[in-house]
N, C-alpha and C positions, 0 to 999 in steps of 0.2 A: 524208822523201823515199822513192821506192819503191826495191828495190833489185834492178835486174834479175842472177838468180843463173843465169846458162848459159854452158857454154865458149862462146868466139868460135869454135871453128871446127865445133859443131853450128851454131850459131846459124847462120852465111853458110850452113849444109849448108840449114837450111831457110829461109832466106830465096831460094835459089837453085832448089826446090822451086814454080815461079811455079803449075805446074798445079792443086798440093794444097790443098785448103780448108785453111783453121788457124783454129784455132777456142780463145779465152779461156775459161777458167771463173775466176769470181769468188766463192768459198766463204770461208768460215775453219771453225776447230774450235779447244775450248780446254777447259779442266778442264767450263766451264757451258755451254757450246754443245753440249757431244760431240762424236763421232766422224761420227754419221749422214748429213752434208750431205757431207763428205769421202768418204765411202765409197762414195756413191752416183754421185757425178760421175766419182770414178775408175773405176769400172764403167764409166761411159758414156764414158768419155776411151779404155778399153782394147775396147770395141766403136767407137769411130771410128778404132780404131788401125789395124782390122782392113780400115779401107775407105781406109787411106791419108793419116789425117786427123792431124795434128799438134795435137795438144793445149798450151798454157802455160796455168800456173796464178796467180794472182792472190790473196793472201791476205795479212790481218794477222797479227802478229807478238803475238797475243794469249795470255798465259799457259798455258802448258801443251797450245799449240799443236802439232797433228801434221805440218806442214811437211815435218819427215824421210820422210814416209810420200810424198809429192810426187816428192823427190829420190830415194829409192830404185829409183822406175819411172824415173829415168830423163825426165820432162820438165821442162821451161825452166820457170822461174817466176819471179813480181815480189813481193818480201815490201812490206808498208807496215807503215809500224815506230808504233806505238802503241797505247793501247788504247781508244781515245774513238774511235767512231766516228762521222767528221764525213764524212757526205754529197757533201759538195761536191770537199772536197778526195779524197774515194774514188774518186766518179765521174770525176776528172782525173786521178790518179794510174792508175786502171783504162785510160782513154783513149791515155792515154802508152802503155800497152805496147799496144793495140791498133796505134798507127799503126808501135811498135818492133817490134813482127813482123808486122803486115800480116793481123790477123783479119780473118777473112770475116763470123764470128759470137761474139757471146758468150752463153755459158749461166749464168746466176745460180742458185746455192742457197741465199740468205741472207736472214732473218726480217725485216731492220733495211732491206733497201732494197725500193723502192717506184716507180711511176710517173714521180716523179721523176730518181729517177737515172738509170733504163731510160731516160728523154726526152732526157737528155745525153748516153746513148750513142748510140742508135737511128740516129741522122741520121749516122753516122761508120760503121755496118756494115749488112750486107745482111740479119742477124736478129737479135734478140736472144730469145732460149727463156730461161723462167721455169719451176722446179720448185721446186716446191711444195706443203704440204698443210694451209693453216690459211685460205684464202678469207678472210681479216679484213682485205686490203688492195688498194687499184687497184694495176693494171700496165698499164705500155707493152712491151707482147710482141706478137712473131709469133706463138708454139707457148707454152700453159702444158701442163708436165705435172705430174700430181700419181696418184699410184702407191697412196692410197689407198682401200681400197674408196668405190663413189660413196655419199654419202650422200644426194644432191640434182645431180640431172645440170645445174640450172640454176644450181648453188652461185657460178658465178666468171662469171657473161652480163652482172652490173652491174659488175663489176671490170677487163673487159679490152676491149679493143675488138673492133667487130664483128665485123670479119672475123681477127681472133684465133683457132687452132686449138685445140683444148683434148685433150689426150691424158689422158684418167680413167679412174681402174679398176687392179684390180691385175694386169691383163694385158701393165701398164706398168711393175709392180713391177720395179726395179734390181737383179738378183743376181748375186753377181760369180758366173764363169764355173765359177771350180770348185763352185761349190753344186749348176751344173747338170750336170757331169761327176759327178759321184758320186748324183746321182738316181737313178738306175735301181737300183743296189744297195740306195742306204738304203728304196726303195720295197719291193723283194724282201724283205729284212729284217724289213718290219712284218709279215708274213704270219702268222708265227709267235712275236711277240712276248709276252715277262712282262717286269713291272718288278723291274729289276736295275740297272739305273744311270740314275743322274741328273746331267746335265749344269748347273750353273749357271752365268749369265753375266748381269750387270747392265749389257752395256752397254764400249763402249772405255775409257770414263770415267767411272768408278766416283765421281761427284762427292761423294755421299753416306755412303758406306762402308759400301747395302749388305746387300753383299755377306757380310760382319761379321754385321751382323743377322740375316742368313737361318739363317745357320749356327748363330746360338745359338738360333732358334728351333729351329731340326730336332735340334737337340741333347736336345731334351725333347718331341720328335715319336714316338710309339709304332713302333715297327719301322724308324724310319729306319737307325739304326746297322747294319740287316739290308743297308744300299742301299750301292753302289761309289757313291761321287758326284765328279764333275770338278769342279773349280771355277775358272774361266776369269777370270783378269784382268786387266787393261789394261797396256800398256807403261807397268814404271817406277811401278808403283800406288803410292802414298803409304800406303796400309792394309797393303802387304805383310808390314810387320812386328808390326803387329795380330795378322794373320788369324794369322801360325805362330804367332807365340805363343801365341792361343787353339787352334791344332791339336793343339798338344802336350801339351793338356792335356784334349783330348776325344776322343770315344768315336767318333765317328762316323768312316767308312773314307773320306779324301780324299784324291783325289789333284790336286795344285795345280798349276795352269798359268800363266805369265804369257808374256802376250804370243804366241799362239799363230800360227803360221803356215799352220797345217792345220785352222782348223776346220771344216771340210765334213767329215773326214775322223772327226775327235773325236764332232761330232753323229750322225753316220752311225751311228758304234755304242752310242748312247746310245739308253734307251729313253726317256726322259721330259725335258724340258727345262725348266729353270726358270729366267726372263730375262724383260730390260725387252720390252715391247710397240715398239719403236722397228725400225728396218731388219732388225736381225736376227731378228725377229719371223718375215718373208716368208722369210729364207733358210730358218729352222726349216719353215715351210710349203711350200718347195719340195723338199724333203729327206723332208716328210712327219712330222716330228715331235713328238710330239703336247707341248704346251707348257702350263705353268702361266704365265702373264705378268701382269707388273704395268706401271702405268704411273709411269714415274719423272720425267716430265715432262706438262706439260696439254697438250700437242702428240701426244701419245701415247694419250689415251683414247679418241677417236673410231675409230683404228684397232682399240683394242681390244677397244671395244663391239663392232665390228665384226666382230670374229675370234668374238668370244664369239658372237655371233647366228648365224652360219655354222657353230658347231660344233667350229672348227678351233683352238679351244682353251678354257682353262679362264682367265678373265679375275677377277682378285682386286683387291679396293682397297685392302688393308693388307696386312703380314707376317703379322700374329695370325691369317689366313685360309690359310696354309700347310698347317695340321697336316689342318684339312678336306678341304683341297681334294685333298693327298698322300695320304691315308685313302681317298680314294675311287675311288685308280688302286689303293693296294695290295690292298683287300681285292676286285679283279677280279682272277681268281686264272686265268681264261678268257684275259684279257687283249683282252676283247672291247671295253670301252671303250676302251683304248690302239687298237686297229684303226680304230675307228670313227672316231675324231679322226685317226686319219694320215690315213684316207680323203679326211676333208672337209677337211684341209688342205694337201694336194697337189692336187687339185681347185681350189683357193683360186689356186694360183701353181704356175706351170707354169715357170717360170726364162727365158722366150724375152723378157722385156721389153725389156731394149737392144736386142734384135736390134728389135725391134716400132717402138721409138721412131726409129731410124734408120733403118729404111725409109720413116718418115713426114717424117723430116725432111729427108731426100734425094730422097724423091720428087719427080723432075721435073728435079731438076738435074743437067747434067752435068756 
């Protein structure tokens, strides 16, 4: 059963709210899923907050689930407690909390639902929005968005219905808002850049471990021990006690973050970044900085062919391709390659997506 988790007297607050849209989102996150569908709705949940729009969230209770990151901000949510995900019983369980607070709309980020579901909700709210970026499945949608670069403007015209909206392109990219309050500085910053730190980050969930790997390659990377390097890890990492124990026994100058609260602020003064090709990929590029990315999921390559043909970074298939590809920012001694790529990666993602997407999906109504 689902488990509605909100005080009783928010809840009457906004059930008594008759004006305010209220709008579901139906995501989860877990050690294998990551963080990136999570992060990106709450982006979009705290740009409708701004227009008055109540947000509840809707998610399984799937291992190593971010849920706490839900409650934190502050919104109502319905856990469904299991880990098999069945369809039917989702789509009803999702439906209960629609009619239990009265959504106008629901927004899906999830790989496993499909047309289906969406056709069980559809007929009970005024839209249902689909984001999205793998075009491998039909949908029953009003609005798809999908935030990364287009590869094919016709990619999703056999998957959604006609008159279906489609928001594509990274001009939709989801950043959460401090990435874009600190732009302007980390923009100024590349001006006059040399590589001197290197920020790494694999990602909220480190599924892999990594994280671990990178570091004993650069352990035997010519000049790295020269580099301050951050190394960024997920709340609660399960490798944590790996990585120190291999810190304290290497050469290279790290200093270890977990669970970080500020990183707009971390990447800002970093010159080089080294991180999955996934969500945080764009923040890196609205911040402008210039990024070595790997892809740690198959959901992640197209973005990062992407990124790589734009310039707006240095795109690798394995670890063993580190020392190369790091060789070839240090011995730019100008720091004219580190320029060029902030360039083309600020250019890439300008940070105004939420704002972009909610104008589009509130246009007309009042």
């Amino acid at each position: 059963m689902g488990r509605l988790g909100v005080r009783r007297e928010n809840f009457q607050s906004a059930l008594n709210m008759s004006e305010m849209k209220y709008i579901i989102f139906r995501v989860d996150s877990s050690r294998s899923l990551g963080a990136g569908h999570l992060m990106r709705c709450l982006t979009l949940a705290e740009a409708m907050k701004k227009l008055g729009v109540r947000s509840h969230f809707v998610y399984q209770t799937l291992p190593d689930h971010l849920g706490r990151l839900i409650k934190e901000r502050g919104y109502s949510y319905t856990e469904i407690s299991g880990s098999h995900f069945d369809p039917e019983r989702d789509a009803q369980l999702t439906l209960d909390s629609v009619n239990a607070v009265g959504a106008h709309w629901v927004i899906v980020d999830h790989y496993l639902i499909d047309a289906r579901w969406e056709s069980y909700i559809k007929g009970h709210v005024e839209r249902v929005i689909v984001i999205d970026d793998l075009a491998n499945r039909q949908h029953q949608c009003d609005f798809l968005i999908d935030q990364n670069p287009i590869q094919c403007e016709k990619q999703y015209d056999k998957l959604l219905p006609a008159n279906a909206v489609q928001l594509l392109g990274t001009e939709y990219a989801l950043i959460r808002p401090e990435f874009l309050e600190m732009r302007p500085e980390s923009l100024q910053r590349r001006a006059n850049s040399s590589l001197e730190t290197l920020t790494i980050s694999m990602g909220g969930i480190d599924n892999q471990n990594i994280n671990l790997k990178v570091l004993e390659i650069l352990q035997t990377t010519h000049h790295a021990t020269d580099l301050q390097i951050n190394l960024v890890l997920g709340f609660h990492s399960p490798w944590l006690g790996q990585i120190k124990n291999f810190l304290a026994q290497s050469s290279l100058h790290v200093e270890l973050y977990s669970h970080v609260h500020d990183m707009a602020s971390l990447l800002m003064r970093s010159d080089l970044a080294l991180g999955a090709a996934g969500g945080s990929a764009w923040e890196r590029c609205c911040l402008g900085v210039p990024s070595i990315i790997m892809a740690i999921a198959e959901n992640q390559k197209p973005g990062a062919i992407a990124l790589r043909s734009r310039g707006a970074a240095t795109y690798i298939s394995s670890i063993s391709e580190i020392p190369a590809a790091l060789s070839n920012f240090l011995k730019d001694e100008s720091g004219h390659k580190l320029f060029k790529m902030s360039t083309a990666a600020s250019q890439l993602i300008d940070g105004h997506g939420a704002r972009r997407i909610t104008e589009r999906l509130f246009h007309g109504i009042g």
